[in-house]
SERO-4910 file (N, C-alpha, C, O; in steps of 0.05 Angstrom, whole numbers):
BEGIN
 pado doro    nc1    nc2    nc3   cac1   cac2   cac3    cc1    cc2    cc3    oc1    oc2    oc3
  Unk    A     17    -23      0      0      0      0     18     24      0     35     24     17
  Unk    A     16     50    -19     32     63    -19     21     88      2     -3     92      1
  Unk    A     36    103     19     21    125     29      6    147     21     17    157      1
  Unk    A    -14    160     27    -29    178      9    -54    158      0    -75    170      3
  Unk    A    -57    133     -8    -78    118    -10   -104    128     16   -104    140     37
  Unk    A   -129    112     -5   -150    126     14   -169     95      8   -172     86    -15
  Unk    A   -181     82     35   -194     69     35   -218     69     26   -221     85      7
  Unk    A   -241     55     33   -264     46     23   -284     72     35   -307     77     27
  Unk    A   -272     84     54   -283    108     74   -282    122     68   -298    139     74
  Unk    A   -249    132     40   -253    156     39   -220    169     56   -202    181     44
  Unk    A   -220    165     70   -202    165    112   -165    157     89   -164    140     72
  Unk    A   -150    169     95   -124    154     94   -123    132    100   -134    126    121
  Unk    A   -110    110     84   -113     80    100    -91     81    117    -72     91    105
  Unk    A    -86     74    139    -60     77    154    -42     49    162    -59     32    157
  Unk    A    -25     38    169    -13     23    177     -6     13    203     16     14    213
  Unk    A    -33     -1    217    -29    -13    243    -16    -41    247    -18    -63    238
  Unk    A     -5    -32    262      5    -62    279    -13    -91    283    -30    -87    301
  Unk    A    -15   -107    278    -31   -129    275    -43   -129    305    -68   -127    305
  Unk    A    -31   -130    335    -45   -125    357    -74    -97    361    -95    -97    374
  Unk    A    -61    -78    344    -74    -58    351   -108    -66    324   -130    -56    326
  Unk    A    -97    -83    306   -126    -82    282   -134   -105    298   -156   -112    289
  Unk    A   -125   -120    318   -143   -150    330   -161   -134    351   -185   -138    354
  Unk    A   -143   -112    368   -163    -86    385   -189    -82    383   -210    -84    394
  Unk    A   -172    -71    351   -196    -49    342   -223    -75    326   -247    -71    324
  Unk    A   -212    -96    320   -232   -117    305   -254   -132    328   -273   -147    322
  Unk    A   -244   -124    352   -254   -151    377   -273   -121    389   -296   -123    398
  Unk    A   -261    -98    387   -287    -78    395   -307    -73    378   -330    -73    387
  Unk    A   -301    -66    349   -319    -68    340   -341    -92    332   -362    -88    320
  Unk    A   -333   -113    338   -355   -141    341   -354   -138    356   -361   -161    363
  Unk    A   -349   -122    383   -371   -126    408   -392   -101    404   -415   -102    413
  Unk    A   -383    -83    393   -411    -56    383   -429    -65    371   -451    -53    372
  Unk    A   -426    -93    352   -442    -99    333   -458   -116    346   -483   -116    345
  Unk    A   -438   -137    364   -460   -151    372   -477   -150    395   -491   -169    403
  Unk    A   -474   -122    408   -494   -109    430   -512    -95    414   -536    -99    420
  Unk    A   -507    -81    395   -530    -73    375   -544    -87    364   -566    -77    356
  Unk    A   -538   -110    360   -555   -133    351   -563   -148    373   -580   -164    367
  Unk    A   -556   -148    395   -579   -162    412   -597   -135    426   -620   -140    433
  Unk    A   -590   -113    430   -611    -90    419   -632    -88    402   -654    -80    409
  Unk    A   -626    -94    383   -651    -96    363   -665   -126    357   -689   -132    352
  Unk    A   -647   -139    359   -670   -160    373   -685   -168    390   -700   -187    387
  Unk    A   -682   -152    418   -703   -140    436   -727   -121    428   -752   -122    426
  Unk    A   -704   -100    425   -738    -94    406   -753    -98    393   -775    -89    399
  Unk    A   -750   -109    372   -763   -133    348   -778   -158    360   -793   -173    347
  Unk    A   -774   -160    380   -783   -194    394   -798   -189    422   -809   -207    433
  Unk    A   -799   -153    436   -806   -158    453   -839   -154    450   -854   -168    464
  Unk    A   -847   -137    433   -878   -142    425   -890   -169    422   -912   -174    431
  Unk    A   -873   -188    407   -888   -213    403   -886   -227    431   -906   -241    436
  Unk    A   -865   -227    450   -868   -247    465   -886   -233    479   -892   -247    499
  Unk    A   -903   -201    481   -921   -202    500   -941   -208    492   -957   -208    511
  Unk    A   -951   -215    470   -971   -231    454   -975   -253    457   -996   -263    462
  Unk    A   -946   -268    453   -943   -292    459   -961   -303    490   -980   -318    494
  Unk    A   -941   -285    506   -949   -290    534   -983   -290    542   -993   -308    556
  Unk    A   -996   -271    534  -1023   -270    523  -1037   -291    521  -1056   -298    534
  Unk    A  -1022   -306    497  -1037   -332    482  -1036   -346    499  -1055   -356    510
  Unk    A  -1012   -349    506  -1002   -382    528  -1025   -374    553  -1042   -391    558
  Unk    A  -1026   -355    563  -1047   -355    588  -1070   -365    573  -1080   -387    578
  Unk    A  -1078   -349    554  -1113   -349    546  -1117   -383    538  -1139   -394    535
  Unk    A  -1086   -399    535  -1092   -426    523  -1090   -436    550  -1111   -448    553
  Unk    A  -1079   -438    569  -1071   -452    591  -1108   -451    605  -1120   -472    609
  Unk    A  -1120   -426    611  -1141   -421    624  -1163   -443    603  -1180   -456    615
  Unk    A  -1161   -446    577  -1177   -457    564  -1176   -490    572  -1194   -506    572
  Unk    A  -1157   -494    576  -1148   -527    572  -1159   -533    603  -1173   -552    611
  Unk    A  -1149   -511    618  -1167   -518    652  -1188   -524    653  -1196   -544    663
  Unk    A  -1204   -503    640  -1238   -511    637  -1242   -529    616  -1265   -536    613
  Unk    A  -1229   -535    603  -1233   -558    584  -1234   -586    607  -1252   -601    611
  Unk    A  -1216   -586    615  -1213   -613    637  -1227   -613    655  -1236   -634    663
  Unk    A  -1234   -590    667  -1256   -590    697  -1285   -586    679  -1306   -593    690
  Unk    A  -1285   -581    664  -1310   -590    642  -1315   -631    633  -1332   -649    637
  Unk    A  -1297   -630    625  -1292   -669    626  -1300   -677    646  -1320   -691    650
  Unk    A  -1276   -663    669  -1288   -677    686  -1319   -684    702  -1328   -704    713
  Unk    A  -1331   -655    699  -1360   -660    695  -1370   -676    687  -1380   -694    701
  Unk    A  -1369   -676    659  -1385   -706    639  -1382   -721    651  -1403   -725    664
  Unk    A  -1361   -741    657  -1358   -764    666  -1371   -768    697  -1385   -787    704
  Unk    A  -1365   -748    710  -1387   -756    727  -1409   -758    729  -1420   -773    746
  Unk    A  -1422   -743    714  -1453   -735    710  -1459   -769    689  -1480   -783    691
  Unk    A  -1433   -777    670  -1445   -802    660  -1444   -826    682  -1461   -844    681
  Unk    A  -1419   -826    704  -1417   -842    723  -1453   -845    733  -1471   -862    728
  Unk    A  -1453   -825    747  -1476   -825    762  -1503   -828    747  -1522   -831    762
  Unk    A  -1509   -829    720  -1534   -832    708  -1524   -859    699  -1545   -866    686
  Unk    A  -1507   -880    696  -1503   -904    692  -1500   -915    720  -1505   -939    725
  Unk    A  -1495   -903    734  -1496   -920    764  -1529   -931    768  -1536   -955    772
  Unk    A  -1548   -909    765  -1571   -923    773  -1580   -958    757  -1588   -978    770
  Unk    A  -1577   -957    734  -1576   -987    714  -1563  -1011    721  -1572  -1032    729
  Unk    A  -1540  -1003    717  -1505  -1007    726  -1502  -1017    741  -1498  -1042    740
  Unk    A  -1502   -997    773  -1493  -1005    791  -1463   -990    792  -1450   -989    771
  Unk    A  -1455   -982    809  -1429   -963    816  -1407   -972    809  -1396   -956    794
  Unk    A  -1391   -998    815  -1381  -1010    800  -1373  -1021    770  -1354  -1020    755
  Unk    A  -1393  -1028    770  -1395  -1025    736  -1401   -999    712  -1400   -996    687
  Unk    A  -1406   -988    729  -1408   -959    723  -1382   -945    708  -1378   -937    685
  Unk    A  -1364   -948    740  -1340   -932    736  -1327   -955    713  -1314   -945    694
  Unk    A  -1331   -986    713  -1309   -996    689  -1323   -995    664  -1317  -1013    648
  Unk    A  -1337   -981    660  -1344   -975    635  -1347   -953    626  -1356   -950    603
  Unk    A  -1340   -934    642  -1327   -908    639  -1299   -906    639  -1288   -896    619
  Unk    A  -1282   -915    662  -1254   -913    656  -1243   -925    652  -1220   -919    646
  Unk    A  -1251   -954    651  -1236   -970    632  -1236   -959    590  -1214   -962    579
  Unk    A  -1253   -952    579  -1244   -938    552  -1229   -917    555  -1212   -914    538
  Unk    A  -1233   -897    577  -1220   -872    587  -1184   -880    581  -1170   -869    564
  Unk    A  -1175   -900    600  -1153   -906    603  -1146   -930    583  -1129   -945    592
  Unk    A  -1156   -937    557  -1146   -951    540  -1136   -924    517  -1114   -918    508
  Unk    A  -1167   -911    514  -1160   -883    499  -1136   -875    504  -1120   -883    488
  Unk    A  -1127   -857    524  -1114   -849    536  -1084   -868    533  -1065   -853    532
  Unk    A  -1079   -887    533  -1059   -903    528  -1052   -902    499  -1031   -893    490
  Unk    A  -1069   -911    485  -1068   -906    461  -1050   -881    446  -1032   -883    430
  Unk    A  -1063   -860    458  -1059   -839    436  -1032   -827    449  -1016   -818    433
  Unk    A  -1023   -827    481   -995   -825    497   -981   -853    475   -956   -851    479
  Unk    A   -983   -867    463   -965   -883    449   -955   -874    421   -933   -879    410
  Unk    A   -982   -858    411   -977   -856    386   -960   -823    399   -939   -813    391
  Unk    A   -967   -818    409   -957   -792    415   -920   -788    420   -900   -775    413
  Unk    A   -931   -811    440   -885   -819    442   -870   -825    418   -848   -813    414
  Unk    A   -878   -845    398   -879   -855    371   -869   -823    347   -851   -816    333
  Unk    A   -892   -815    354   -883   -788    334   -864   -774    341   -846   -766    327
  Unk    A   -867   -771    367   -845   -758    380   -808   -763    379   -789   -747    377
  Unk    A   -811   -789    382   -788   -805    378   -781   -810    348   -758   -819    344
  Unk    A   -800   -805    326   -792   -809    304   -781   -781    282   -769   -779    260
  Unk    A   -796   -754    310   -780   -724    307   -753   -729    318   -733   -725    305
  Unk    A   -752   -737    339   -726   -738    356   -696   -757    345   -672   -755    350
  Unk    A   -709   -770    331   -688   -791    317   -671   -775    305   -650   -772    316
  Unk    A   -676   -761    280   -641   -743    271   -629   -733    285   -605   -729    282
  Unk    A   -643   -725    306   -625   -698    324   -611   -721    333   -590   -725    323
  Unk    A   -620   -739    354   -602   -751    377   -580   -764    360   -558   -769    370
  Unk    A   -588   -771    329   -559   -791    308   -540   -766    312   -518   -773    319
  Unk    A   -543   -739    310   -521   -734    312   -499   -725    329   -475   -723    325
  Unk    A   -511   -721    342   -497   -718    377   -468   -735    375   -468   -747    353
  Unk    A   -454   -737    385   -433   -750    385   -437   -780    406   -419   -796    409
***
């Protein structure tokens, strides 16, 4: 590089010492990359309060979804108890309850395990 040259800036290009351009290279990727997790705060913090939003309004739904079930089933317990009999009642209510229920926790591990399979091959 001859002196008098002018960089990409415009600026004299000057002649640093290899310690002093590793300096100046390790500060400026740390400016960049606090500015960039800056703006990805702000970019992300709207959605996760949305997010957060959803996840409650789904969590409160799935509650009353289950303390709703659980209603039915008792209301069917107790209107098959009178026929039935209490006993037989409950195994013909939770006995399908807990085959169902087994069932679909199988297919559910199954899928799950058949997402999980590339990742865990590559692990060391």
């Amino acid at each position: 590089m001859k002196s008098g040259e002018k960089g990409e800036t415009g600026r004299p290009m000057e002649r640093l010492p290899l310690p002093d351009l590793a300096r100046e290279l390790a500060t400026d990727g740390l400016a960049l990359t606090r500015a960039e997790f800056v703006l990805a705060r702000v970019w992300l913090a709207p959605k996760f309060a949305r997010a957060k939003l959803a996840l409650g309004l789904i969590a409160v739904a799935a509650g009353l979804a289950f303390l709703g079930t659980i209603a039915l089933v008792m209301g069917l317990l107790i209107a098959l108890a009178v026929p039935l009999g209490p006993g037989l009642a409950g195994l013909s209510i939770g006995g399908p309850a807990v085959t169902i229920s087994g069932l679909l926790g199988w297919i559910g591990l199954r899928q799950l395990s058949a997402l999980l399979k590339p990742l865990l091959e590559k692990l060391p």
